[in-house]
Every structure is written in C-alpha cells, then in structure tokens.
N, CA, C and O atoms as a Tinker XYZ file with bonds, in Angstrom:
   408  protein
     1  N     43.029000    8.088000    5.608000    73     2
     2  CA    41.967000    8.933000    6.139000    64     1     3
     3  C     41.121000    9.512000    5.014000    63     2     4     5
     4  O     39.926000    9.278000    4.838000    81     3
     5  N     42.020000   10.422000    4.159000    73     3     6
     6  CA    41.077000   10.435000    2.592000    64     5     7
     7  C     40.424000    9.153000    1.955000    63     6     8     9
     8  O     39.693000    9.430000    1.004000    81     7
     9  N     40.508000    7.950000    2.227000    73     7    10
    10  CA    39.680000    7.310000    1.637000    64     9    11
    11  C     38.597000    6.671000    2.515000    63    10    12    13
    12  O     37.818000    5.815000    2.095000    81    11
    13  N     38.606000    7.162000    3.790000    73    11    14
    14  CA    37.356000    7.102000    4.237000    64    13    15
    15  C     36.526000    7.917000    4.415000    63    14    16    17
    16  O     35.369000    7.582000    4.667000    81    15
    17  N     36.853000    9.014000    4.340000    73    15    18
    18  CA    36.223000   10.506000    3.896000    64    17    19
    19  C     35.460000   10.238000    2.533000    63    18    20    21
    20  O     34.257000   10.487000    2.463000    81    19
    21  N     36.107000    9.769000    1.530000    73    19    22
    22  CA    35.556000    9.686000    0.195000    64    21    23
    23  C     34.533000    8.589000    0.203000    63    22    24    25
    24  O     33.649000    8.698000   -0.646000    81    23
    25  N     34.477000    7.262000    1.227000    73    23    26
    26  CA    33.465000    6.322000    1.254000    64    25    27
    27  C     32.419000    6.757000    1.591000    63    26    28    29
    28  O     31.341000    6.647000    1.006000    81    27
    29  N     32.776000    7.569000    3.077000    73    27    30
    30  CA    31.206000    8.190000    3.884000    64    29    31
    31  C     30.818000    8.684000    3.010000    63    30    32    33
    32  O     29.597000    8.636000    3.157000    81    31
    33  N     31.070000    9.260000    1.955000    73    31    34
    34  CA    30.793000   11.042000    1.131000    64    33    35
    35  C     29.963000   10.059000    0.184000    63    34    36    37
    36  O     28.842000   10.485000   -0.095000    81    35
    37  N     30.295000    8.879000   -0.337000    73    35    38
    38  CA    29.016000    8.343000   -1.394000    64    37    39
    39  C     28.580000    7.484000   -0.414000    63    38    40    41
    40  O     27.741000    6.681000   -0.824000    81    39
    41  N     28.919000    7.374000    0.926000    73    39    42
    42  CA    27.934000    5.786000    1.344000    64    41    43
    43  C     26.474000    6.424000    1.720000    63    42    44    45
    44  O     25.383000    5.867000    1.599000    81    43
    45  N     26.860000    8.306000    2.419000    73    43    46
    46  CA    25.393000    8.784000    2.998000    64    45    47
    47  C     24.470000    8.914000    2.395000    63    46    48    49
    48  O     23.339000    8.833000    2.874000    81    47
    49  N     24.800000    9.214000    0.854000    73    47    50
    50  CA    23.229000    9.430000   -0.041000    64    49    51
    51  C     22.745000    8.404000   -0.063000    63    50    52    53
    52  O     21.600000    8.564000    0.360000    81    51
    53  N     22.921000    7.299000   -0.327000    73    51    54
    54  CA    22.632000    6.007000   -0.832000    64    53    55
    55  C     21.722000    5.783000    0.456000    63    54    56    57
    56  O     20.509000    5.933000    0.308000    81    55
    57  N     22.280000    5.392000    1.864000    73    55    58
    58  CA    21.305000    5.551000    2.723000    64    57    59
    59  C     20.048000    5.962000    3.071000    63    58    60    61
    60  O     19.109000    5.308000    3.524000    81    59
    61  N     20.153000    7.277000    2.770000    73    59    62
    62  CA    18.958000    8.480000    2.731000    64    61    63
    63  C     17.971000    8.333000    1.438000    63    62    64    65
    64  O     16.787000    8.668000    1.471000    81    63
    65  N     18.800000    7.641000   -0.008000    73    63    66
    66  CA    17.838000    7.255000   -0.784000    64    65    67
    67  C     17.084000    6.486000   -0.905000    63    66    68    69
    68  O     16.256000    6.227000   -1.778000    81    67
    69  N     17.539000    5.786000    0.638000    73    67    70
    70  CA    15.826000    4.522000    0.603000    64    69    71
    71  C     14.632000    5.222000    0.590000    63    70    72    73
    72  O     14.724000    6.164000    1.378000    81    71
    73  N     13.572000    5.182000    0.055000    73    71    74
    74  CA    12.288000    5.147000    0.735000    64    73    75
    75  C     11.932000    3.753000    1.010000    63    74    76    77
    76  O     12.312000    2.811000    0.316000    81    75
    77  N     11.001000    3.631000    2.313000    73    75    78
    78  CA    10.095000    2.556000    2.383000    64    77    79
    79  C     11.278000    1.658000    2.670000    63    78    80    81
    80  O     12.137000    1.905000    3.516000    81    79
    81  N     11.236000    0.364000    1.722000    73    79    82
    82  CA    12.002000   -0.372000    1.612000    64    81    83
    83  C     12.835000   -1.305000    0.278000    63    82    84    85
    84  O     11.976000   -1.262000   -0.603000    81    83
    85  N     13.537000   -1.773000   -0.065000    73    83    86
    86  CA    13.682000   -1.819000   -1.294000    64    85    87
    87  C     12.932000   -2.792000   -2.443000    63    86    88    89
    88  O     13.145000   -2.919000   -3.649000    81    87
    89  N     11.983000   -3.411000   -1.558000    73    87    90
    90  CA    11.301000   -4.055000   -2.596000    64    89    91
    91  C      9.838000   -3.174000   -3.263000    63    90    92    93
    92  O      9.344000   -3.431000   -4.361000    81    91
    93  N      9.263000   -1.969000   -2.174000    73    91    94
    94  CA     8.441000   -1.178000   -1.840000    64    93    95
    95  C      9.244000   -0.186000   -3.441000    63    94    96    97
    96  O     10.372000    0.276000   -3.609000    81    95
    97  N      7.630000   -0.218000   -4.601000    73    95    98
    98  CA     8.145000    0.860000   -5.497000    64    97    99
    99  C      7.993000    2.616000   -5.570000    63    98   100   101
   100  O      7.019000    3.257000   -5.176000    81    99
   101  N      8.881000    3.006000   -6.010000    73    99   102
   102  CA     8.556000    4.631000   -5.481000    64   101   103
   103  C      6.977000    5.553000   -5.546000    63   102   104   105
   104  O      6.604000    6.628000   -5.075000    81   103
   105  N      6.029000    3.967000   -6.797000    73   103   106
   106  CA     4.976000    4.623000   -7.075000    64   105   107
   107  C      3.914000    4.833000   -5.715000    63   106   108   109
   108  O      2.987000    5.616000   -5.507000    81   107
   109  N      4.666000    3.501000   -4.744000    73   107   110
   110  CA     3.405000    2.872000   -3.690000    64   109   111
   111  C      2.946000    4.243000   -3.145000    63   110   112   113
   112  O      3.477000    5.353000   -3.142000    81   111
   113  N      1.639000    3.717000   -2.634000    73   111   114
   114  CA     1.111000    5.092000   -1.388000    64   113   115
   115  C      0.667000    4.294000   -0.189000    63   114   116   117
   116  O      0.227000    3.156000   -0.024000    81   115
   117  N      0.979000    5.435000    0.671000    73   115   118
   118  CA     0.481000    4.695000    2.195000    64   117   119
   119  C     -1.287000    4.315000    2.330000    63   118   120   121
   120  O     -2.129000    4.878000    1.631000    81   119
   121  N     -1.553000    3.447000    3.182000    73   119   122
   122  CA    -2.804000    3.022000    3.303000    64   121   123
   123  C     -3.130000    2.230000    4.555000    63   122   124   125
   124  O     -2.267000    1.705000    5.258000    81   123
   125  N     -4.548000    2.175000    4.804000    73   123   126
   126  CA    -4.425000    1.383000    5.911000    64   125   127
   127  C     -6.197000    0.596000    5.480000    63   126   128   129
   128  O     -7.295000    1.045000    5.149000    81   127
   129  N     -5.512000   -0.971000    5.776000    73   127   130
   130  CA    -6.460000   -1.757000    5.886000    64   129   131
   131  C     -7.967000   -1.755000    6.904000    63   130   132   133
   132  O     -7.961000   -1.381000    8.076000    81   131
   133  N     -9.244000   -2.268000    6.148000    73   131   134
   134  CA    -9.891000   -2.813000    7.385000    64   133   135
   135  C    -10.625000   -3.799000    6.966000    63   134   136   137
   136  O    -10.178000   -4.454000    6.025000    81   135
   137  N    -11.542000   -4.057000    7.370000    73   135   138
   138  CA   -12.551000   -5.457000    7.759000    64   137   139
   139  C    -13.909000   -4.722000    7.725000    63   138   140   141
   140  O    -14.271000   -3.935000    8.599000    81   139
   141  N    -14.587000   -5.039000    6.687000    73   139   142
   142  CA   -16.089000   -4.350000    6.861000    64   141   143
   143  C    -16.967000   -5.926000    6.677000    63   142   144   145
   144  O    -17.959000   -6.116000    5.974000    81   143
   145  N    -16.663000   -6.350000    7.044000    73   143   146
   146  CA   -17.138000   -7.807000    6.576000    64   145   147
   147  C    -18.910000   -7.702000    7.624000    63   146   148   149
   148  O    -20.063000   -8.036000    7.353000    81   147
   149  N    -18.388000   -7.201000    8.574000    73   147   150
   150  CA   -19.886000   -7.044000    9.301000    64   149   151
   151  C    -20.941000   -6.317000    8.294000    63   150   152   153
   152  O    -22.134000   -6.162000    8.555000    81   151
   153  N    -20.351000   -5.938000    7.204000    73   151   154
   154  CA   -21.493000   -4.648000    6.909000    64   153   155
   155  C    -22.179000   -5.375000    5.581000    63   154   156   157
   156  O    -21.458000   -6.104000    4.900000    81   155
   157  N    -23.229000   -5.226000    5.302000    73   155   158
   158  CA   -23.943000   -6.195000    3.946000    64   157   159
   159  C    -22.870000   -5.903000    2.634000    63   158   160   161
   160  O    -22.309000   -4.876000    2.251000    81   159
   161  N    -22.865000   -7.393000    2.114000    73   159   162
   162  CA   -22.072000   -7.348000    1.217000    64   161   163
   163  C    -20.558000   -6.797000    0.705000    63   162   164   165
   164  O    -20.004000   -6.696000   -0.390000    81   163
   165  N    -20.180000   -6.481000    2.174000    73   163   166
   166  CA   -18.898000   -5.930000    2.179000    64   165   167
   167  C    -17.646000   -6.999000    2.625000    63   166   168   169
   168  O    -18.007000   -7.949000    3.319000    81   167
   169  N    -16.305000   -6.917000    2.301000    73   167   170
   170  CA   -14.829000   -7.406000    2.529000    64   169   171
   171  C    -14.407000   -6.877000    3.318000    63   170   172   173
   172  O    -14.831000   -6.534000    4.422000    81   171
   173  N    -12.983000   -6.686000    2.523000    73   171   174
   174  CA   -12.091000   -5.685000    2.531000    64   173   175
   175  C    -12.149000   -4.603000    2.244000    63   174   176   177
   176  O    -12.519000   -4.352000    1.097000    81   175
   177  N    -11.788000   -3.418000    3.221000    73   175   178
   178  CA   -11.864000   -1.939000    2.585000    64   177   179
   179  C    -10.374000   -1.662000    2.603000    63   178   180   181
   180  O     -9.472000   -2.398000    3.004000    81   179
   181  N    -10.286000   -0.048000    1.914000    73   179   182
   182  CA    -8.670000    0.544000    2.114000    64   181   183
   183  C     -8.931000    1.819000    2.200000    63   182   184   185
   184  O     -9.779000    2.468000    1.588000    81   183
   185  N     -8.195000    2.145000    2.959000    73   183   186
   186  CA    -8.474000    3.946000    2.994000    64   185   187
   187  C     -7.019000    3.960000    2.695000    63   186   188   189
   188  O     -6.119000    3.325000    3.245000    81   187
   189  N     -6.952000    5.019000    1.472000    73   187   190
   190  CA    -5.581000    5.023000    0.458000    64   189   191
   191  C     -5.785000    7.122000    1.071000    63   190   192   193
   192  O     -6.632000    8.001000    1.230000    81   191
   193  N     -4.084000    6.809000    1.196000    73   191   194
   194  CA    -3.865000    8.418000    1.857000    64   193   195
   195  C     -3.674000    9.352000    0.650000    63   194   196   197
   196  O     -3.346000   10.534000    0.746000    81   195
   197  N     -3.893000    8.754000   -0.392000    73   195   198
   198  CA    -3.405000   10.052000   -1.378000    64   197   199
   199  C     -4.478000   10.971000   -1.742000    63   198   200   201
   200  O     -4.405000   11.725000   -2.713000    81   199
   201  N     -5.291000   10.911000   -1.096000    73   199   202
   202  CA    -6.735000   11.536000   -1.219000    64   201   203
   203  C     -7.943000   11.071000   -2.021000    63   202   204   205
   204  O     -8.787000   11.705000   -2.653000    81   203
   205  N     -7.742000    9.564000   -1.769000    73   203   206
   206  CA    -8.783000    8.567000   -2.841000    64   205   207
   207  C     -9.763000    8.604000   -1.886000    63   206   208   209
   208  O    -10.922000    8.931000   -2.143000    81   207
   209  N     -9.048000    8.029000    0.098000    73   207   210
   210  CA   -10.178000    7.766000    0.719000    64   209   211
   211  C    -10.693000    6.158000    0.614000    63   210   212   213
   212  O    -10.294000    5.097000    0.137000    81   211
   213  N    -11.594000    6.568000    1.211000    73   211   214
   214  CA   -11.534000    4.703000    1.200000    64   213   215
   215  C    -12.383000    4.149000    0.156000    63   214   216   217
   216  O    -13.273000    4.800000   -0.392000    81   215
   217  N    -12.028000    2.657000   -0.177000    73   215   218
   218  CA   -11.784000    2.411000   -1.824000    64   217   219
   219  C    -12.703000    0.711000   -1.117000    63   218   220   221
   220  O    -12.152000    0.421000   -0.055000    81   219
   221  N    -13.631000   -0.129000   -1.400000    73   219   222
   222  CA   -13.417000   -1.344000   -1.864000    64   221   223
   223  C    -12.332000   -2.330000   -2.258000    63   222   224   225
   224  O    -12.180000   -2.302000   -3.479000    81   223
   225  N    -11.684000   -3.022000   -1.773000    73   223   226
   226  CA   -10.686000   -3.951000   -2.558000    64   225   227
   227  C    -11.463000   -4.905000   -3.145000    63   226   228   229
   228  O    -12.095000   -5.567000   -2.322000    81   227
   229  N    -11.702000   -5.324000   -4.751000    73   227   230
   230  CA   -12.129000   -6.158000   -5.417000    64   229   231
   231  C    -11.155000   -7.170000   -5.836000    63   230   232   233
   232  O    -11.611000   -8.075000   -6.535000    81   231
   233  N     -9.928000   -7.201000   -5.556000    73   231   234
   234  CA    -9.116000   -8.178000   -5.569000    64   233   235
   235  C     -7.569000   -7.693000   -5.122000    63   234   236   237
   236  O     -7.312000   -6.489000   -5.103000    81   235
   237  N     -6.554000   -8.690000   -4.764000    73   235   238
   238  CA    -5.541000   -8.297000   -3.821000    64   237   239
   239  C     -4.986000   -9.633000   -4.895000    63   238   240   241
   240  O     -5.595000  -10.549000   -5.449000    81   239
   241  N     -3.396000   -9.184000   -4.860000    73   239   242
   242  CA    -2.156000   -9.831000   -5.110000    64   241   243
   243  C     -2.025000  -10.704000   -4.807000    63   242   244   245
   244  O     -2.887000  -10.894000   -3.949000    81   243
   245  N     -1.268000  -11.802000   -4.954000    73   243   246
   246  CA    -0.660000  -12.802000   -4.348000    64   245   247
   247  C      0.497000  -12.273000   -3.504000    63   246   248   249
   248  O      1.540000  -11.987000   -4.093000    81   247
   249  N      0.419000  -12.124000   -2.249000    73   247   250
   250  CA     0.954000  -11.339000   -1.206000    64   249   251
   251  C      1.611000  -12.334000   -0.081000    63   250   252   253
   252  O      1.266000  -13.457000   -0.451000    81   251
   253  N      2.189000  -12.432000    0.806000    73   251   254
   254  CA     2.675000  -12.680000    1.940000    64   253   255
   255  C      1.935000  -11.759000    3.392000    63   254   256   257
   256  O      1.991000  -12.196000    4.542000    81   255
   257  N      1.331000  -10.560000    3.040000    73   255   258
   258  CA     0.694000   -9.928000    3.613000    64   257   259
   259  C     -0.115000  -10.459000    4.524000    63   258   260   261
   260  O     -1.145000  -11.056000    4.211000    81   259
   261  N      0.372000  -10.248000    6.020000    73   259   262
   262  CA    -1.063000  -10.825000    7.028000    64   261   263
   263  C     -2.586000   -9.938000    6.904000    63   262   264   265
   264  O     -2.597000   -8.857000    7.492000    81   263
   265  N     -3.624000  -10.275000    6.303000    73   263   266
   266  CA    -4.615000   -9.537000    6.242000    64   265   267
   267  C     -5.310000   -9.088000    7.828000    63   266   268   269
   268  O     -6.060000   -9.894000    8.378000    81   267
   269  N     -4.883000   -7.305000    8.710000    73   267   270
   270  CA    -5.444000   -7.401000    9.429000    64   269   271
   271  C     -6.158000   -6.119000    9.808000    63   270   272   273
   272  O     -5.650000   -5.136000    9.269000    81   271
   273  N     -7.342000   -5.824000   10.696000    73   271   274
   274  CA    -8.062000   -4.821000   10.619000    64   273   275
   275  C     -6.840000   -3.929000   10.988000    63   274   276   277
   276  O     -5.955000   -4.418000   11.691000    81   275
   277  N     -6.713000   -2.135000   10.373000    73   275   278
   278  CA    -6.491000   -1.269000   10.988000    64   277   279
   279  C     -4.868000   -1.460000   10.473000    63   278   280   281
   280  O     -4.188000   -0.453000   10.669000    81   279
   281  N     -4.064000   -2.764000    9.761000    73   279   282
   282  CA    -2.828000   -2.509000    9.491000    64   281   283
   283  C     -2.353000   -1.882000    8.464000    63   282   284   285
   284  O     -3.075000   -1.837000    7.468000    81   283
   285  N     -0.855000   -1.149000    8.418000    73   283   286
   286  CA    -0.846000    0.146000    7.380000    64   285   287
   287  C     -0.339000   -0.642000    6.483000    63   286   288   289
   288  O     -0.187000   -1.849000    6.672000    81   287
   289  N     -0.021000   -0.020000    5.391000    73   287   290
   290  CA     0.426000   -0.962000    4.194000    64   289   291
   291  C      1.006000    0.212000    3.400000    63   290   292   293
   292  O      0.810000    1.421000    3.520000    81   291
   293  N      1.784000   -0.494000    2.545000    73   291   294
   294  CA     1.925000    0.403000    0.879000    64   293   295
   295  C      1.210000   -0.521000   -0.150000    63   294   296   297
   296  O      1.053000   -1.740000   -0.212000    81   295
   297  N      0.816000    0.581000   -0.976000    73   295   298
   298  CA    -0.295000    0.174000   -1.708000    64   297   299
   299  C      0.156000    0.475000   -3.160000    63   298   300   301
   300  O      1.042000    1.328000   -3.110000    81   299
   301  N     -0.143000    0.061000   -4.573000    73   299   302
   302  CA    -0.278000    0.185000   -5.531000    64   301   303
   303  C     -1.456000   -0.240000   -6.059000    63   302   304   305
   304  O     -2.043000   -1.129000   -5.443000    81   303
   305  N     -2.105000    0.338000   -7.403000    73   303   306
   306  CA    -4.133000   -0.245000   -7.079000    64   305   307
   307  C     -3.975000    0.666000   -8.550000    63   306   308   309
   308  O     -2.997000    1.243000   -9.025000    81   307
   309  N     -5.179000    0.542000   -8.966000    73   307   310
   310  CA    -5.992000    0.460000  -10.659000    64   309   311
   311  C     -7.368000    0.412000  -10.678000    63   310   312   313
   312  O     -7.760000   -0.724000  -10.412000    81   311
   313  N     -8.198000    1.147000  -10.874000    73   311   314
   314  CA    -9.405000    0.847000  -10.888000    64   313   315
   315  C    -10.246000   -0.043000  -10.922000    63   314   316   317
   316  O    -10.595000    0.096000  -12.094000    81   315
   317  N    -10.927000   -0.962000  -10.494000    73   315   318
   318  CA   -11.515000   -2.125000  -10.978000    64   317   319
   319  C    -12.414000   -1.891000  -12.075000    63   318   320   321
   320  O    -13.394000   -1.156000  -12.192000    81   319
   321  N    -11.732000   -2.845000  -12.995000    73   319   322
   322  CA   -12.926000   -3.127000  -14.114000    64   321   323
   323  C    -14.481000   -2.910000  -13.871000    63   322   324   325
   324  O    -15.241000   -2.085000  -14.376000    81   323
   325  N    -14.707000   -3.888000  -12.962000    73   323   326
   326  CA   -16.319000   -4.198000  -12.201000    64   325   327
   327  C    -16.302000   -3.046000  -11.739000    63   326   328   329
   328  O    -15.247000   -2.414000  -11.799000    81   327
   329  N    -17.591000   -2.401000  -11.090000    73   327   330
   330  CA   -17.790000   -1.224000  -10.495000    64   329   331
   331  C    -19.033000   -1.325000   -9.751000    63   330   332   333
   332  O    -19.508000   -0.372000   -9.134000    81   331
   333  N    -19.712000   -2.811000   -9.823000    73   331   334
   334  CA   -20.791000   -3.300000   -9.335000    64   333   335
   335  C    -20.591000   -3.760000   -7.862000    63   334   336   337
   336  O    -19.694000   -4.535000   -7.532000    81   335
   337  N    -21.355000   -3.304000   -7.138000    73   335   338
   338  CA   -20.833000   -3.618000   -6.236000    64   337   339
   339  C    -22.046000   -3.568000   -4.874000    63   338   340   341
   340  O    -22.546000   -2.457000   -4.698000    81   339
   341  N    -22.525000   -4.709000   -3.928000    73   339   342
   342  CA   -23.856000   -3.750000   -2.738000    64   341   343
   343  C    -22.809000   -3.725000   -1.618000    63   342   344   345
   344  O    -23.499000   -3.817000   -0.603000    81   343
   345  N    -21.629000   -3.657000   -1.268000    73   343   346
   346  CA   -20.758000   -2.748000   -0.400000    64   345   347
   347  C    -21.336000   -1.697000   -0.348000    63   346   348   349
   348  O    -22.175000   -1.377000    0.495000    81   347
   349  N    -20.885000   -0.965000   -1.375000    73   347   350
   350  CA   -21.130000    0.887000   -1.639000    64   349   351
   351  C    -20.336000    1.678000   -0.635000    63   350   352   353
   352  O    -20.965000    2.632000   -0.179000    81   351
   353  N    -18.934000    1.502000   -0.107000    73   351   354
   354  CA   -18.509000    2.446000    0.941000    64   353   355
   355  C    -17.026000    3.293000   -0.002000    63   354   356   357
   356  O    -16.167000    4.078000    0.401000    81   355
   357  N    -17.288000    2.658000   -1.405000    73   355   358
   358  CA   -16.755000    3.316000   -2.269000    64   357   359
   359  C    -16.159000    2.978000   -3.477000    63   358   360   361
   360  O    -16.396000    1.804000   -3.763000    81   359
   361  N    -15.512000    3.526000   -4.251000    73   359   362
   362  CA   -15.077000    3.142000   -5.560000    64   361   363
   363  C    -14.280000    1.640000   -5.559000    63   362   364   365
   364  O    -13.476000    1.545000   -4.631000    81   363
   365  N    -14.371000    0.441000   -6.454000    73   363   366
   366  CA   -13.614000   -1.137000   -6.545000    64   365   367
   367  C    -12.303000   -0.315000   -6.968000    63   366   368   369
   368  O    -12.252000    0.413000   -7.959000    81   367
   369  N    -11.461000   -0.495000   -6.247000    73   367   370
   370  CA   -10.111000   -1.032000   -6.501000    64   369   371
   371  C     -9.452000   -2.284000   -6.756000    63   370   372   373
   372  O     -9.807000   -3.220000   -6.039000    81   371
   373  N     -8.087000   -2.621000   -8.093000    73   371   374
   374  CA    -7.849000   -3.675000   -7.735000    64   373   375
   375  C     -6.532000   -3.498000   -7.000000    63   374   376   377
   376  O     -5.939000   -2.426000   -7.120000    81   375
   377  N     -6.039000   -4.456000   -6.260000    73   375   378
   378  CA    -4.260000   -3.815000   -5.736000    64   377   379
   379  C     -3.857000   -4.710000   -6.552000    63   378   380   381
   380  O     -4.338000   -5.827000   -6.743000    81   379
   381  N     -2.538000   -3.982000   -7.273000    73   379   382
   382  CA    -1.721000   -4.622000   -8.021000    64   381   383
   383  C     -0.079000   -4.458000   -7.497000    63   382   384   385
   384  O      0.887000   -4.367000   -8.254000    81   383
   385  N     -0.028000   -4.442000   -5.566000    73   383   386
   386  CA     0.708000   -4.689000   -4.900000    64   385   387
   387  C      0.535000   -4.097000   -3.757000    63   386   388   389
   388  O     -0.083000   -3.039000   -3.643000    81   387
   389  N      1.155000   -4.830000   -2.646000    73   387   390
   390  CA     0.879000   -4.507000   -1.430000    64   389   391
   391  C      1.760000   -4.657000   -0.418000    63   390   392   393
   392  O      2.099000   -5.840000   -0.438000    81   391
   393  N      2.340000   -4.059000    0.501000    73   391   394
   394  CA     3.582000   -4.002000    1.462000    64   393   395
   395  C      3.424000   -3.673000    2.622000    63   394   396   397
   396  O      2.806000   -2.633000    2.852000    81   395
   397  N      3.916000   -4.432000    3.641000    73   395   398
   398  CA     4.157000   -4.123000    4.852000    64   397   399
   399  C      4.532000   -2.620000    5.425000    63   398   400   401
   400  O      5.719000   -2.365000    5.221000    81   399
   401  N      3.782000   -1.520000    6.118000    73   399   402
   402  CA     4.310000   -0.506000    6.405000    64   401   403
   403  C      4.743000   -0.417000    8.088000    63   402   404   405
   404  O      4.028000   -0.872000    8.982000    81   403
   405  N      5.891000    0.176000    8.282000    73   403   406
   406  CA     6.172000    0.546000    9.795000    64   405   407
   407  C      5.415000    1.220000   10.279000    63   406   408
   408  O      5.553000    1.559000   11.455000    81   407
C-alpha cells in the first residue's frame, strides 16, 4: 500500500506538468489563424494572443498543420526580416513553429 502511495505522490506532478502537449515548447503562445487572401495583396494572417495582435505571416515552417480559417494554434514567430509588405493589416512575422491547439 506504501508503495502505491509513493507512486501516485510522484506520478501527479508529472501529469499536471504538461502544458499543451509534449512536442508544444513552453515558449509557444496561443493564436488563431485566418485567410485574408480576399483582401489586396494579402495571405495568411495571425492574431497572436500575447498582445502582438494580428501579425502578417511572411513565411510558415515545414508543418503537418492543416492551414484553416479561424483554427487555433501554438505559435512560435521572429520578426520578419522583410517588412515590405501591400497587405498592411500588420507587422511580417516569420513562424518558426506551429501546433495544433484544442
């Protein structure tokens, strides 16, 4: 009985220390995709929750990611070099990773 007392006792943190998921790094931030493609000269946008707001994507990862309007994601991103841009709905981001969010 004490040694299943002592398993639960290290198995619960470990549990609770997921965030996200384990391939998902602790740096990611939540985000959610869209489609501005209707709008002149526009892609992909991201509205990044950490108070960036929505950003241009000037380039995306080699991902598994289904690209779709309105889906959430975790995000990791870097400024884009380029900054040129006739989008204009906001600052080039590049993502330098991207994840499936629940």
């Amino acid at each position: 009985m004490r040694a299943i007392s002592i398993f639960l006792f290290l198995l619960i943190p470990v549990l609770f220390a997921c965030r996200k998921s384990d391939q998902v790094p602790q740096k990611a931030v939540a985000a959610t995709l869209y489609d501005y493609t209707g709008l002149d000269g526009c892609s992909w946008v991201i509205d990044i929750e950490d108070g960036s707001g929505i950003s241009e994507i000037a380039s995306f990862p080699d991902t598994p990611v289904e690209l779709k309007d309105g889906k959430k994601v975790w995000v990791t991103y870097k400024k884009a070099d380029s900054q040129t841009s006739i989008c204009m709905v906001g600052p080039r981001v590049d993502l330098t990773g991207i994840w499936e969010r629940d």
